[in-house]
ZAMARGU-4260 file (C-alpha; in steps of 0.2 Angstrom, whole numbers, plus 5000, padded with zeros to 4 digits):
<rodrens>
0) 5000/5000/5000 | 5006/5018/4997 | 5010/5029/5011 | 5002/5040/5004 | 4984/5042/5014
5) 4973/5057/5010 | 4960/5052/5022 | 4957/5052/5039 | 4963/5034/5052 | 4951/5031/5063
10) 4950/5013/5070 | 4963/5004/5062 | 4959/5010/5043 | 4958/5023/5033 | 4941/5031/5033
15) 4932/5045/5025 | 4916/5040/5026 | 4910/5056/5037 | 4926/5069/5031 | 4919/5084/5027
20) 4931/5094/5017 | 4946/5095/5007 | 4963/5101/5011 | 4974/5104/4997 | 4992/5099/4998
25) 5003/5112/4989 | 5022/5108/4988 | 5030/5122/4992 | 5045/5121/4979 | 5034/5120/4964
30) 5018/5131/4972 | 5005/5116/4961 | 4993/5104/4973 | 4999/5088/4970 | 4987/5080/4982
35) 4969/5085/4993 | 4966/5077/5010 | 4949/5074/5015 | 4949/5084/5032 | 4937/5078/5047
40) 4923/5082/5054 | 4914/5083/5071 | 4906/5069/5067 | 4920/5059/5060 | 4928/5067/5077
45) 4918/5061/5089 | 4918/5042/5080 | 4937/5043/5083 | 4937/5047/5102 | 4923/5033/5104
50) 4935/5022/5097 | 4951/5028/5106 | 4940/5028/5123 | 4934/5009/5119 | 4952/5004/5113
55) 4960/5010/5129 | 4948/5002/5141 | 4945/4984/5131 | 4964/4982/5127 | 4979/4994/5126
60) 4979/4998/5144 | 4978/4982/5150 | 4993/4977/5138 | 5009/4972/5149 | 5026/4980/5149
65) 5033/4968/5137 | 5021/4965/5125 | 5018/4986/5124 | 5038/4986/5122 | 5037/4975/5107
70) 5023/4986/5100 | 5033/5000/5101 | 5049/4991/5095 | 5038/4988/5080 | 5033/5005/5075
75) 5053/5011/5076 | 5057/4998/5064 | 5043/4998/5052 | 5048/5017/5052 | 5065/5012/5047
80) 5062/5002/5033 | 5049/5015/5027 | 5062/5030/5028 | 5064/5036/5011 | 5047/5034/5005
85) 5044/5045/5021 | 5056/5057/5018 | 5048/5059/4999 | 5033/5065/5006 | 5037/5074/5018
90) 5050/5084/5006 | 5036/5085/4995 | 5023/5090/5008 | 5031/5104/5017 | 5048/5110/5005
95) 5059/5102/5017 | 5077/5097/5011 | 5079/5079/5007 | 5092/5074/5018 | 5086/5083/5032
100) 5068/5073/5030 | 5078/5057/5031 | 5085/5062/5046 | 5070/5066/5055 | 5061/5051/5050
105) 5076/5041/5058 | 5075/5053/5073 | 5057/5049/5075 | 5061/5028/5073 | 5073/5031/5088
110) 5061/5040/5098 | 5051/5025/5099 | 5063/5014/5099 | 5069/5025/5114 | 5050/5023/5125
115) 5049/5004/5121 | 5065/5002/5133 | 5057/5014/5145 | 5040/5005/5148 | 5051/4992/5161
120) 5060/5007/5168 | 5046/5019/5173 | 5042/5015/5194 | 5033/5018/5208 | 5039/5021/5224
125) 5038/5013/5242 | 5037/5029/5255 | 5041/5027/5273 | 5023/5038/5281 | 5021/5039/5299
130) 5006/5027/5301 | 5012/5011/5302 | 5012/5002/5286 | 5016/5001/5267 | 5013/5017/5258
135) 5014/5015/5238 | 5014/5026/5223 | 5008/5018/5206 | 5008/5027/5190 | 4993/5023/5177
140) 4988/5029/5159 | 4977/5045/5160 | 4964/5037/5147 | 4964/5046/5130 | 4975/5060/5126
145) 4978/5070/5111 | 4995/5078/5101 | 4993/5092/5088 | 5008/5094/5078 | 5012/5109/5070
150) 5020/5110/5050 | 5037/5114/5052 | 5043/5096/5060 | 5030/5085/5057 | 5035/5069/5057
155) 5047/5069/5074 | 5037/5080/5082 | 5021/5066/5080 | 5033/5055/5087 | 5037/5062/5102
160) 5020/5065/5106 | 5014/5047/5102 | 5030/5038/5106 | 5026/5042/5127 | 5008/5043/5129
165) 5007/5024/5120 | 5023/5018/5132 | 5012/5024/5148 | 4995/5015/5140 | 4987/5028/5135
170) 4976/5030/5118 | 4981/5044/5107 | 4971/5055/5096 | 4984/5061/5082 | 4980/5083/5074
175) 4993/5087/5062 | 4992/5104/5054 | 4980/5105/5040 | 4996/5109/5027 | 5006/5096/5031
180) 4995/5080/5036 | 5003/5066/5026 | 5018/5058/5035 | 5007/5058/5051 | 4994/5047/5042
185) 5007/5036/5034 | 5013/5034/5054 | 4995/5028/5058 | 4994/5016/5048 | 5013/5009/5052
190) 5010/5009/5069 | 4993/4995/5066 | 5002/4988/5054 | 5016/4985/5065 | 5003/4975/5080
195) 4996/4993/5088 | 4976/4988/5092 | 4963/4997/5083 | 4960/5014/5090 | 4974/5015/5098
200) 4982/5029/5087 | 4968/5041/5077 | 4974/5052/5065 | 4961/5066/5063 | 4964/5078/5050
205) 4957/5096/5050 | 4957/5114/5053 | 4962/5118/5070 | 4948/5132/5073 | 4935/5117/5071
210) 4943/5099/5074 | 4958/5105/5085 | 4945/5116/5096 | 4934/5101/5099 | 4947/5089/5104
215) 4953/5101/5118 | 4935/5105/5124 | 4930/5086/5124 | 4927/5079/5141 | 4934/5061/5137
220) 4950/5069/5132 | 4961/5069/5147 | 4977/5079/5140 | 4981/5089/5126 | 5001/5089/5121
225) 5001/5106/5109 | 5015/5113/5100 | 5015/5129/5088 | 5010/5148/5092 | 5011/5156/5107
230) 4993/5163/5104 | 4987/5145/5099 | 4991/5140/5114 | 4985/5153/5125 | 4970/5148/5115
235) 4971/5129/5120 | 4972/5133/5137 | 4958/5142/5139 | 4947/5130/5131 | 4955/5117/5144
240) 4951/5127/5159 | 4933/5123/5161 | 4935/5102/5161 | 4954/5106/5174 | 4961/5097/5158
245) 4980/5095/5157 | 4991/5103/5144 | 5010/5102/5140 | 5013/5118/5125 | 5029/5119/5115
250) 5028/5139/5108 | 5036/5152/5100 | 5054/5158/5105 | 5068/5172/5099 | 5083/5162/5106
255) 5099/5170/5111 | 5117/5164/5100 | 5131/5174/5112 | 5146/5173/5106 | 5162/5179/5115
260) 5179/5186/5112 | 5188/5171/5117 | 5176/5158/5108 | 5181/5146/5093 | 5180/5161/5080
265) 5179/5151/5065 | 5170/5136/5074 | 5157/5147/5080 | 5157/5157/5062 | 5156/5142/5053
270) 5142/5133/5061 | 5131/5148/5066 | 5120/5148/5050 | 5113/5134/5052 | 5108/5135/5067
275) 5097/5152/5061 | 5093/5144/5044 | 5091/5126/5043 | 5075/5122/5040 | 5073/5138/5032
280) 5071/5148/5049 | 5055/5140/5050 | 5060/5134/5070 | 5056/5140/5086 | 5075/5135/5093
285) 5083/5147/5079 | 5097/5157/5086 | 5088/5173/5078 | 5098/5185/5089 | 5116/5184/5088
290) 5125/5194/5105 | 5145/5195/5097 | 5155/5203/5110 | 5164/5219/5102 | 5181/5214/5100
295) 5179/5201/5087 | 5162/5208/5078 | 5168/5214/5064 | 5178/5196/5060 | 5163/5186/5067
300) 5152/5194/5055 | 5162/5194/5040 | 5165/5175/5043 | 5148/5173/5045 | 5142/5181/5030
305) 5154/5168/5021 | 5148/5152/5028 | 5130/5159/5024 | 5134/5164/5005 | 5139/5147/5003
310) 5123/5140/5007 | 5115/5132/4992 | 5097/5137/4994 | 5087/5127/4981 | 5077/5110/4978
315) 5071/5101/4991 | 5075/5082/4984 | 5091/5087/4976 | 5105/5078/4991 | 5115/5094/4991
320) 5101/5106/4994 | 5103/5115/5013 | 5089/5127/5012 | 5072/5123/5004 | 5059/5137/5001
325) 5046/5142/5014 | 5031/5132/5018 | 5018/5144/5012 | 5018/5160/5001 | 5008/5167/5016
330) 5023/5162/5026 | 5036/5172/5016 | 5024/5185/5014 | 5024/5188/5031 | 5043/5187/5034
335) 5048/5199/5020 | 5036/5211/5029 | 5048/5209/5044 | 5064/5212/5030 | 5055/5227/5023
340) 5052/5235/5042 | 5071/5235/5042 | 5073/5244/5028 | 5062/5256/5033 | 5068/5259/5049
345) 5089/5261/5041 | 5096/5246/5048 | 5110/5236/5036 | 5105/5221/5025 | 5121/5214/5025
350) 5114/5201/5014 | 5098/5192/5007 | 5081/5197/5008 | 5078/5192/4990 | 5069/5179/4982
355) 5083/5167/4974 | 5068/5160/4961 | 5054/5166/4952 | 5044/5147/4957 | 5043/5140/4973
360) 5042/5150/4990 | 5061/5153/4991 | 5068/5168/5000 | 5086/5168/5004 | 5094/5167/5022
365) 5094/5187/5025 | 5109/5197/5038 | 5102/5213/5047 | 5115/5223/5056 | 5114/5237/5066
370) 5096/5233/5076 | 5090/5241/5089 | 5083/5230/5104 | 5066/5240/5102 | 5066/5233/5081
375) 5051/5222/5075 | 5065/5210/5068 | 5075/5211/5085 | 5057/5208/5096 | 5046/5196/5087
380) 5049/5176/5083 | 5049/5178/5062 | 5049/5159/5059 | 5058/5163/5044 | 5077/5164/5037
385) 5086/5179/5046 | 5094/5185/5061 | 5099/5201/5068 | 5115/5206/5074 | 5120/5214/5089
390) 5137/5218/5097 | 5140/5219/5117 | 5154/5229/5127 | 5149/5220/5146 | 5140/5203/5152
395) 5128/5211/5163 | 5121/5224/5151 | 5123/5209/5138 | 5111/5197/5149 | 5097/5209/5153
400) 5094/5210/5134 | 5094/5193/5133 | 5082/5191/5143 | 5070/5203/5138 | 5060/5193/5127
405) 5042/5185/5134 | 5052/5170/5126 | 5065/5157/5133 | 5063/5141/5121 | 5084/5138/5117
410) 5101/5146/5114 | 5119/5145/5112 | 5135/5151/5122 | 5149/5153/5114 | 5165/5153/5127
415) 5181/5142/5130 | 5179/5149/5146 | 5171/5135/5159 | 5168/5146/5173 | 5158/5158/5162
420) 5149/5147/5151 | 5140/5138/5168 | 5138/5156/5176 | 5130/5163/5160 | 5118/5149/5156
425) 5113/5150/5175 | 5106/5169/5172 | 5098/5164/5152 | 5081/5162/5155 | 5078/5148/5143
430) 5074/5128/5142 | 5088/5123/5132 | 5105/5128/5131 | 5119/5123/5121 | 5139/5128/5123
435) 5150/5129/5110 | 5135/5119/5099 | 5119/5123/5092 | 5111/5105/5095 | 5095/5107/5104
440) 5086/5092/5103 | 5089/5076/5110 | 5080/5060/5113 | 5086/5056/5130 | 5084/5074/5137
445) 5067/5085/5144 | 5064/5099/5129 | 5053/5113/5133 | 5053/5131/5137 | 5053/5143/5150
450) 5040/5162/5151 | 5028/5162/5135 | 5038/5145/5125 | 5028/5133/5134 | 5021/5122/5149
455) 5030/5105/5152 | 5043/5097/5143 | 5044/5083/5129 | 5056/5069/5125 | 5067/5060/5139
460) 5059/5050/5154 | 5053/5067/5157 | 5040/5066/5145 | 5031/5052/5154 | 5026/5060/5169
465) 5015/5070/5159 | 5004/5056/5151 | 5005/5046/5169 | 4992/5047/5184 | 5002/5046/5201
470) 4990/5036/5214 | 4995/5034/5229 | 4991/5017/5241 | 4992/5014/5259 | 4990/4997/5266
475) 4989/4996/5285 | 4997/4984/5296 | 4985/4975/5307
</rodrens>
């Protein structure tokens, strides 16, 4: 069977019996539909979460540890073997660069691979109380629970809202975002074909103003795990209030890359870009606001205006593509309007702001110098391809700007100091840090955000606590 699933997976098959509308899938790089997806509705909705509700109860939760394990194991591997098809669609879906895609379908086989082997390895506690007896803690699935995925990294962000929430027992209702539905489908179907129960997993399809709104105001869904906008998820947690439902939110961020006199110049130079640019800017850990300490700004920024000249921006499913274009023209529409505030307000293109191509919703990687901390560019999360430039004379004065974001998703410090690298990351306010790197994500370690990035954390053992009930247990002695 083809991967390729334009309808909704409800119960263990693809279903549109009751999907009410169509969402066009348009690839970015050559602007044409190449496929629709026939979007849910309430209807087609609240089947799903009957199902998931009836599959948790009659099965998944009373599955044991090992034979949940094997489930999971499963689902990694049948990812695996699927990984180019995947990549191919996901390239195709949301402009992403070929070689990255198969990097993150890998990345989304390890994650499962990663929560099989933690499903034995998630305990209780004994407590010593002062009654005399055995006191107990036991940790049990929350019921059904739901994951809405955002565009820019569907496929490994699916997983890692799945991956846990199945490994405690819990059954998972699955909303990617309507432009970018596909891989999260195709993972649908892997996971049953790979032994998952029917119901289990329900990929639902929609807008989120209709279909994402319901699932956090339905009373059987016990948690929603969101990532995307900070206003989204303000949005999602006032529709949680009223039913006391839980929520973890990934959100925005305007991440910090500080640089100082006595880093690895050309290291730090040399890797930098990327860590603005991959995935066209399109991330909410991009190093958007580069801090270079004043002594070495004028080489930093030179070096870096090389490395970032020699990115070949171009076709997604070519190998030596970096850059792809833009998810959306609406997307780069709304970045150049960000480039363009700039201009008007005098500050130094140092390079891009065009469009490389006359087809295809490419904008090249785009260098502002000379912002001011009060700037629209300097402020605001673009979720697009450029950074701002600033230089600093002192630490302290350095830090509070920083820090003057409602943000505090990710960063970097850039310092062969040791003693300054700890004391700095102890005063950024931010979820993630990396020295001397720009790696953010890991499997094994909590990811989330501090201020308006978010509520909770994903990945690691971390992640489990949020989909797991604590009850407590005392026996008393006679």
């Amino acid at each position: 069977m083809s991967l390729v699933i334009t309808q909704p997976f409800i119960n263990g098959k693809v279903d549109g019996s009751t999907a009410d509308n169509l969402l066009h899938q348009i690839n970015p790089a050559s602007e044409e539909v190449f496929t629709e997806v026939q979007g849910a509705g309430l209807n087609c909705l609240q089947r799903a979460i009957d199902g998931a509700q009836s599959a948790f109860e009659d099965h998944w939760r009373s599955f044991g540890t090992r034979q949940r394990a094997d489930v999971l194991y499963g689902i990694a591997a049948a990812i695996k073997t699927h990984r180019d098809e995947l990549a191919q669609i996901e390239s195709m879906n949301v402009g992403k660069p070929i070689a990255d895609a198969r990097d993150e379908i890998e990345l989304g086989s390890r994650i499962f691979e990663y929560y099989a082997g933690a499903i034995s390895k998630t305990y209780g506690q004994t407590l010593p109380v002062a009654k005399q007896g055995l006191d107990l803690t036991l940790r049990e699935p929350l019921g059904v629970v739901a994951g809405i995925v955002p565009w820019n990294f569907p496929f490994p962000i699916a997983c890692w809202k799945v991956a846990p929430a199945l490994a405690a027992g819990n059954s998972v209702l699955l909303k990617p975002a309507s432009i970018s539905p596909l891989t999260a489908l195709a993972l649908g179907y892997l996971a049953h074909e790979a032994g998952l129960p029917s119901g289990v997993l329900q990929v639902i399809p929609g807008p989120g103003s209709s279909i994402g709104e319901a699932i956090t105001k339905h009373p059987l869904v016990r948690k929603v795990s969101f990532t995307g906008s900070t206003e989204s998820g303000a949005r999602i947690m006032e529709l949680a209030a009223p039913g006391i439902k839980r929520v973890s939110l990934e959100l925005g961020g305007k991440s910090p890359n500080i640089v100082f006199a006595d880093a690895d110049l050309e290291r730090a130079a040399r890797e930098s870009p990327m860590s603005v640019f991959a995935n066209t800017g399109q991330d909410c850990c991009a190093r958007s606001r580069i801090f270079v300490e004043d002594s070495i700004y004028d080489a930093f920024v030179e070096r870096f205006l090389e490395a970032t000249q020699a990115l070949k921006v171009g076709d997604p499913l070519l190998d030596g593509t970096q850059l792809g274009p833009m998810v959306s023209a609406t997307q780069r529409a709304s970045v150049e309007s960000y480039i363009q505030s700039a201009r008007q307000d005098g500050r130094t293109l140092a390079w891009g702001g065009d469009r490389p191509y006359a087809k295809g919703y490419y904008l090249n990687p785009t260098v502002i110098l000379d912002t001011e901390t009060n700037d629209r560019c300097w402020k605001e999360e673009i979720f697009g391809p450029v950074v701002c430039i600033r230089r600093f004379h002192d630490e302290s004065t350095m830090l509070k700007e920083v820090n003057d974001t409602p943000y505090g998703l990710s960063g970097s410090i850039w310092t062969q100091h040791l003693a300054r690298a700890i004391r700095v990351a102890r005063q950024v306010e931010s979820g993630v840090l990396s020295i001397n790197t720009h790696s953010s994500v890991h499997v094994e370690a909590p990811f989330g955000g501090y201020k308006q990035s978010g509520i909770g954390r994903d990945l690691g053992m971390n992640a489990l606590d949020g989909y797991c009930e604590i009850k407590n247990i005392f026996i008393a002695e006679d």
